[in-house]
C-alpha positions in Angstrom: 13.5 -8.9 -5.5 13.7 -8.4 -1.8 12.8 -4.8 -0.6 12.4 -4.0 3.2 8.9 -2.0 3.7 9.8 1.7 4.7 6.5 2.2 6.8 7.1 -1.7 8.8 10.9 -2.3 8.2 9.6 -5.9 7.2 11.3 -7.7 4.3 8.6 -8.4 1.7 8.9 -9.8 -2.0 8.4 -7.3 -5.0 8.0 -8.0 -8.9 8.0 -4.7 -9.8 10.3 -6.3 -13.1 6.7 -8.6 -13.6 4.4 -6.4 -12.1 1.1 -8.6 -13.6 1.8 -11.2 -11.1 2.8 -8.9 -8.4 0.4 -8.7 -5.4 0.0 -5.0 -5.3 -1.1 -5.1 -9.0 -4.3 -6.9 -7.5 -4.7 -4.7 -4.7 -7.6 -2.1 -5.4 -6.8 1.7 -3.8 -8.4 4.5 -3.6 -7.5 7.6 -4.7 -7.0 9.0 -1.5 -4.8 6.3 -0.2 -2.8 5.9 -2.9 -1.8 9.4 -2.7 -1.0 9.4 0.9 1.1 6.6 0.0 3.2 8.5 -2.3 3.5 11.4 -0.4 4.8 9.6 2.9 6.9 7.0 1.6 9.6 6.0 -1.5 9.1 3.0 -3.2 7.0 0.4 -2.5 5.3 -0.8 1.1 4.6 -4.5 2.2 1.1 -5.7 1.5 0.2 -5.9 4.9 1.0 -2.1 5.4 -0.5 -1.0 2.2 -3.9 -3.0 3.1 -3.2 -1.0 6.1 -3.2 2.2 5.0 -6.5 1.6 2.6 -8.6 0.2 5.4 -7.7 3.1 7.4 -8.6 5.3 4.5 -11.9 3.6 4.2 -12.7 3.8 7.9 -11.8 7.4 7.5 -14.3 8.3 5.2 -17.0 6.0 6.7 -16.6 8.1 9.9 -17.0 11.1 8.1 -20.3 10.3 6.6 -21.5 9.1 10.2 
């Protein structure tokens, strides 16, 4: 199914109907970022914007410990 990414506007494939071989069912996020995701968007992002949005989360919390 085609879904357009409400963070990016970008178009983006989801297989939310067979979500064991959908990318974001391989994508490993945090606790943190997962929730930030819920709370700013509906539905699902792109996987570029969701890889995003953990990076930035990691960075994050790497600075803090600095």
């Amino acid at each position: 199914m085609k879904k357009i990414c409400p963070r990016c506007k970008s178009t983006f494939t989801c297989n939310h109907d067979k979500i064991e071989v959908c990318w974001c069912n391989h994508i490993q996020l945090d606790k943190d970022a997962y929730q930030y995701i819920s709370t700013h968007f509906e539905g699902c992002l792109c996987k570029e914007c969701t890889e995003e949005i953990q990076r930035e989360n990691e960075n994050n919390r790497n600075n803090l410990k600095d």
